[in-house]
N, C-alpha and C positions, 0 to 999 in steps of 0.2 A: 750537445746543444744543437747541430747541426741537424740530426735527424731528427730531434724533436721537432725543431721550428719547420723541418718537412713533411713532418707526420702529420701535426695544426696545420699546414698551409695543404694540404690535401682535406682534409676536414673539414675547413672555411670553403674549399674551393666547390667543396660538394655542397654544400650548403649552401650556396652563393648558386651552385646552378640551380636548386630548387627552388629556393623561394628569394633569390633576389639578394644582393648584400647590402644593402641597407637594412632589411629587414633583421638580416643578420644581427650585425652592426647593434641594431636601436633592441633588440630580443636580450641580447649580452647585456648592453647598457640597464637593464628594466630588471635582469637578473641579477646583476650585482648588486643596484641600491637595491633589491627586493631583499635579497641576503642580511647585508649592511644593516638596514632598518628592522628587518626581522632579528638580529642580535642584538641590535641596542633595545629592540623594547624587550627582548630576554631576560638578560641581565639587568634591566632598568627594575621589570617587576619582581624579580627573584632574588634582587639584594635587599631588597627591603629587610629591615628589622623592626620586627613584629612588635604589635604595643601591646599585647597580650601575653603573662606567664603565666601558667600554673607550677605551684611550690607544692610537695609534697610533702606537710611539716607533722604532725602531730597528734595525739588526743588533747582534747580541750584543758588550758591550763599549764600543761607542760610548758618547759623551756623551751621545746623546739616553736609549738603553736606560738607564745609570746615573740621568737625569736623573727617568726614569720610573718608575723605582726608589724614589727618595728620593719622590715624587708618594703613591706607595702605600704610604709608612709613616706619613707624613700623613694622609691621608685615613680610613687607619684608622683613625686616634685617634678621630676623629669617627663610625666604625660606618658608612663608606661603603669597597666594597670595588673597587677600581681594577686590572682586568685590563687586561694590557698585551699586546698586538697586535705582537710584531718587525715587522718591514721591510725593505725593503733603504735606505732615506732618505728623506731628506725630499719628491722627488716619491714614491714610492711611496705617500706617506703621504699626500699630496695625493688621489691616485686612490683612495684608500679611504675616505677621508671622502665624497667625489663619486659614491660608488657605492651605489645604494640597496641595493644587493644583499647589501652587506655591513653587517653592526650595530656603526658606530666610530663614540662622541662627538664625541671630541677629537683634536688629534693636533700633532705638530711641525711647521710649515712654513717654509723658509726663505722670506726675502722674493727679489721675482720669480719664483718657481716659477708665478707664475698671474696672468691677469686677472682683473677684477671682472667681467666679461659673461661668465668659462665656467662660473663658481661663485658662484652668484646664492642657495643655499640655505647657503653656509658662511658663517661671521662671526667676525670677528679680538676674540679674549679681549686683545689688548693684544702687544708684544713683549716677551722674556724672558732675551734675551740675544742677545752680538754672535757669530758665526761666523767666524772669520778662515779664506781659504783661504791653502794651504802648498803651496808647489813644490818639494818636492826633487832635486836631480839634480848630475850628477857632472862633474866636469871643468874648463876652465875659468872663473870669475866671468861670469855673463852681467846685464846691467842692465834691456835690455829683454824682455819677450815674443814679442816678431817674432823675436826670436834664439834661438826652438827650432824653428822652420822647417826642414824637414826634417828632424829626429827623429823618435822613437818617442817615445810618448808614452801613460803611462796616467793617464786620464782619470775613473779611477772606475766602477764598475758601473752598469747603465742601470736608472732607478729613485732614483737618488743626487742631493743638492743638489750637490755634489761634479762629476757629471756633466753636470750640466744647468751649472752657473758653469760651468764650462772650456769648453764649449764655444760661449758667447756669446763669451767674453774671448779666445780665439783667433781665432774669427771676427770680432772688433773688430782684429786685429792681422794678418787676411792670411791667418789658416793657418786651413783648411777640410779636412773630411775626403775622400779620392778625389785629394787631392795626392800631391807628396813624404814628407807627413810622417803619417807611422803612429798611427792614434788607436787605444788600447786601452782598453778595455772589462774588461778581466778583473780578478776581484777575487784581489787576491795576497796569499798568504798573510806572504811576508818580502818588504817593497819593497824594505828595504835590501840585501837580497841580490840581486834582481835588479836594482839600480842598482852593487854593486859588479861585479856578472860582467858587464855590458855586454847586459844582455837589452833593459833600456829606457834611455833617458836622461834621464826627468824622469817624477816622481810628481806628479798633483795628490791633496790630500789635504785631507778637513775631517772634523771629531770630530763628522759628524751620519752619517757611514758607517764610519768607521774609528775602533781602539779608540786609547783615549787613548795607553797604554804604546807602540803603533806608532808615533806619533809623537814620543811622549818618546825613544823609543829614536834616530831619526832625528838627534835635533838631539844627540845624545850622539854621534853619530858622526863622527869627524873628517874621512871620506871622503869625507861626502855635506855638498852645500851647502845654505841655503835661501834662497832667490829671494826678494830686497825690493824690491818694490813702487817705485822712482824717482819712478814716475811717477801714483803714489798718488791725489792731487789732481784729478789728472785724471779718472781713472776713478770716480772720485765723483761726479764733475761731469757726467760722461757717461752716467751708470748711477747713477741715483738710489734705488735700491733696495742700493747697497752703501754701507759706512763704511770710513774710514782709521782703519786700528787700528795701534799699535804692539807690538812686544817689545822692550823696554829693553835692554838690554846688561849681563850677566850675572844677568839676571830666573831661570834655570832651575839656575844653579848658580855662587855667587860666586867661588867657591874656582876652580875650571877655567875663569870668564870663560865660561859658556857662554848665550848668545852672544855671540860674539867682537865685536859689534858693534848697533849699535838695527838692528833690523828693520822697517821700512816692510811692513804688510799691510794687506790690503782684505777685506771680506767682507761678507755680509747680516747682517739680526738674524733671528732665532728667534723665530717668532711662536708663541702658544697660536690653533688654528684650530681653530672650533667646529662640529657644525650647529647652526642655527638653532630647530632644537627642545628643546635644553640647559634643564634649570633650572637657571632664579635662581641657588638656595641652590647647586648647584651648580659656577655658574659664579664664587660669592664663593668655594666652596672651593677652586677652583683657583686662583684669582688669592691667596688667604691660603697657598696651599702654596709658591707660583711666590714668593710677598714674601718667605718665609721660606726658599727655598732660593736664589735667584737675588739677592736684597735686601744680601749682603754684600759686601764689597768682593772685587776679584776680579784677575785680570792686566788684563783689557782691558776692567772697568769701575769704575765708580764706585760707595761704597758709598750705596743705595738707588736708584741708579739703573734698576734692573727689580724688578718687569715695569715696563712705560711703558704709554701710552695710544697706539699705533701702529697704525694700520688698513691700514698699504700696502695690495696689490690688492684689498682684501677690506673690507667692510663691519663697522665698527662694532658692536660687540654693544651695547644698551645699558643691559643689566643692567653691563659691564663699563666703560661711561662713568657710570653710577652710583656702581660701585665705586670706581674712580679721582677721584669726585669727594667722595663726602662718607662711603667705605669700606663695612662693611659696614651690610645694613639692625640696627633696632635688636634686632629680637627674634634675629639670629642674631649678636648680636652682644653680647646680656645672659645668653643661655640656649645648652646645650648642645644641638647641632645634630639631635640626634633632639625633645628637647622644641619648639623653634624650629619647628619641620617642622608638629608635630603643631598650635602654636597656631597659623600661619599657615594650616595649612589649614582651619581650625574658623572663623578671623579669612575666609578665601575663600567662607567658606559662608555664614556669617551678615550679611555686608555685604550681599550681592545680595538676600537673602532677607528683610532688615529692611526694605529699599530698596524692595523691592516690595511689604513687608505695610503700611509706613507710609500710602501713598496709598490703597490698600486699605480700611486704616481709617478713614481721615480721609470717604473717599468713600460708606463703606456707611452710613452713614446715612443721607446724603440721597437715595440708589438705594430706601434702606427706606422714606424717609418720599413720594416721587416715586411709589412701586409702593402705597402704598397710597391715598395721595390720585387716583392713577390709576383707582381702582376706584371714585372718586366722581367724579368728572370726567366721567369718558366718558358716565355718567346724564343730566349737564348739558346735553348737544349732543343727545341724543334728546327731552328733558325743551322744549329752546326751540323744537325741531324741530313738533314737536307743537303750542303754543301757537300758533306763526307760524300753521301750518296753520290751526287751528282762528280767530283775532282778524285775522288780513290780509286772510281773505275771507270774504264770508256766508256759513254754513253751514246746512244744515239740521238738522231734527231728525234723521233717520236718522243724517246723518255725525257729528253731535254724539254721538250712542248711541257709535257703533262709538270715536269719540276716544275717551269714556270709558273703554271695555273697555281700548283700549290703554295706556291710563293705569292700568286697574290692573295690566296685565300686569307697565309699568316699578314700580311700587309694591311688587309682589311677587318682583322681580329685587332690588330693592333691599334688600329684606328678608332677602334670604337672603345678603347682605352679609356677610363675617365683618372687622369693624371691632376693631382694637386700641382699646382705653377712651383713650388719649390721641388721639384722631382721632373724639372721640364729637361734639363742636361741627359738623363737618362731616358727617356721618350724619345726625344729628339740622336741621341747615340743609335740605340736602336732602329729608326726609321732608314737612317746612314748605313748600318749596318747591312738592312735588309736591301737598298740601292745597288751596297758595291756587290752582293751575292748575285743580285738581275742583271750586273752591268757583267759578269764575269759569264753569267749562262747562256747571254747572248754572243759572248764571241768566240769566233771559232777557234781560237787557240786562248789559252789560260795566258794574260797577260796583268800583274796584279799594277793598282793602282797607287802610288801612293800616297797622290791629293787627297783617298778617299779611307776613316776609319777604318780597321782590320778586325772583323769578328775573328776572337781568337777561342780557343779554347780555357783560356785564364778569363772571361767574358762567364763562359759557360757554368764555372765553378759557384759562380754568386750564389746558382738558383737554388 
């Protein structure tokens, strides 16, 4: 500490012969609020939370689109305005959150659509719901998967969670594309028409590409059958990113039995996937939209069971482990979302900025009282400097002349001293000082005084 407040007091002092210490002084002062005021408008403008999303949701009609729909009626209420970005599904929606190129928040992703090593900048808001995939196809009862080997087979458009599940789950069962059996890619306007005319023999289909009413229509059909899962258990067990879901037996229509029987299905859940630069207050409101649209009891789940706290490939948000665990913070949580906004950033600004003025304060004092007794101190070291010279060795009268002049040199530095009146005991010691060192060079034998203060070398240490 000591050689610091030396090394600063050599610094200022230099400084102070250049341009004056005041100037000093008022330079520091004009740099610190310049600091100060430069970080609170920082943080003032760069806490803001944005009234602007884009969602990544869907093709026209799907679940996800309706789902993004209901997102943006929400969110209004709040004075945040949530533009929705179509798709072709849920990877599609992957590769546009991953692309810098493109301006997308948020977006739907089914689970497995991605590792955690290729999307290191997205982060999982929680999952929102389960996804069941649906096989439709004609002819007769098939139990397993391997028993659409050599078919024709549409698989969804590329871009689709739809496309990407089918084609693991076939390839877990034998059947690869460049076989026998025909993978189709086209997005069909009526499946069930071309499953009655024989164009294809099996639809994969989920409600994160396809519109609801196409599949409602499917299972009203008594032509076309849908594929239950047997072997359910399994492929859960094997592919940990899907669930065994059910359809009850007459769940779609009691009067017609439809379906004629419980249906065994599999499918991923529906994650909210973030980037990583998301606000906060943002990411409660979507998890507050997602509780209130996804939070009620539903076919294939349970009431309050989503969103959940689910991170599959993807990393934790943890504003959204926050939210999951003790809900929203307080202030968005007592006050309507634009006031909330407005205190949290004001609460951003004056935290850092108290933080740094309290030590500030606490410390200028004794910077004040160090800088000024500095300016008597450093006299001290010249003041012993002089004496030594003059009482360690015999001097003459000539050198004794010339000490004196330099004694009054320091006398008259001293003088032009500008001492605050509470630092006057020390001005006034010093002046003493520098008398009984004149009163001892003038006489001709060393006789010490001791009416008069003693510059000592414990004097000298202060400086």
């Amino acid at each position: 500490m000591k050689l610091l407040k030396r090394y600063l007091s050599r610094i200022l002092a230099g400084l102070t012969g250049l341009v004056g210490e005041g100037l000093v002084l008022s330079m520091s002062a004009i740099l610190l609020i310049g600091l100060t005021l430069g970080l609170a408008a920082y943080l003032f403008l760069n806490t803001a939370a944005p009234r602007t999303l884009t969602l990544a949701s869907g093709p026209p009609g799907s679940s996800f689109q309706r789902t993004a729909e209901k997102y943006q009626t929400i969110l209004a209420r709040e004075g945040v305005t949530l533009k929705i970005l179509p798709s072709e599904g849920s990877s599609d929606n992957l590769k546009k959150l991953a692309s810098p190129k493109l301006h997308v928040d948020v977006g739907f992703v089914l689970g497995g659509e991605a590792r955690e090593t290729q999307y290191e900048k997205l982060m999982s808001l929680g999952s929102i719901a389960f996804q069941p995939l649906m096989i439709f196809y004609v002819g007769e009862p098939r139990t397993l998967l391997s028993e659409f080997k050599g078919k024709r087979l549409n698989i969804g458009v590329d871009g689709s969670g739809t496309h990407t599940l089918a084609l693991k789950l076939l390839k877990a069962n034998g059947i690869v594309p460049g076989e026998d059996t025909t993978l189709d890619s086209t997005d069909l306007d009526d499946p069930g028409k071309e499953l009655r005319e024989g164009r294809v023999d099996a639809v994969f289909l989920m409600s994160d590409s396809t519109a609801t009413t196409v599949t409602r229509t499917l299972m009203r059909d008594s032509s076309v059958r849908l594929f239950s899962f047997v072997q359910a258990d399994a492929y859960v067990r094997r592919i940990s990113t899907l669930t065994k879901l059910q359809l009850p037996r007459g769940t779609l229509d009691f009067g017609k039995d439809i379906p004629p029987q419980d249906i065994e299905l599999i499918g991923p859940t529906v994650q909210l996937v973030a980037r990583d630069t998301l606000h906060p207050a943002l990411s409660d409101l979507l998890l507050e939209a997602a509780r209130e649209v996804h939070g009620p009891a539903g076919i294939y789940r349970k009431r309050g069971e989503f969103p959940a706290p689910h991170e599959g490939e993807f990393r934790g948000s943890p504003d959204a482990a926050r939210y999951f665990t003790s809900g929203k913070s307080f202030l968005y949580r007592s006050l309507p979302f634009w006031l909330a906004t407005l205190v949290a950033r004001v609460l951003a600004v004056l935290v850092p900025v108290i933080l740094l003025l309290i030590p500030a304060l606490r410390i200028a004092p004794a910077i004040y009282r160090w800088r000024v007794e500095s300016r008597i101190y450093r006299w001290y070291r010249a003041l012993l400097e002089l004496e030594r010279r003059a009482f360690d060795t015999d001097v003459g009268a000539e050198q004794r002349a010339e000490l004196l002049q330099q004694l009054d040199q320091i006398e008259a530095a001293v003088n032009r001293i500008v001492i605050p009146a509470a630092f006057g005991d020390l001005f006034y010691g010093l002046r003493g000082h520098i008398g009984f060192v004149r009163a001892r060079l003038r006489l001709e034998e060393v006789t010490p005084r001791p009416d008069l203060p003693v510059a000592t070398e414990a004097s000298a240490r202060k400086m």
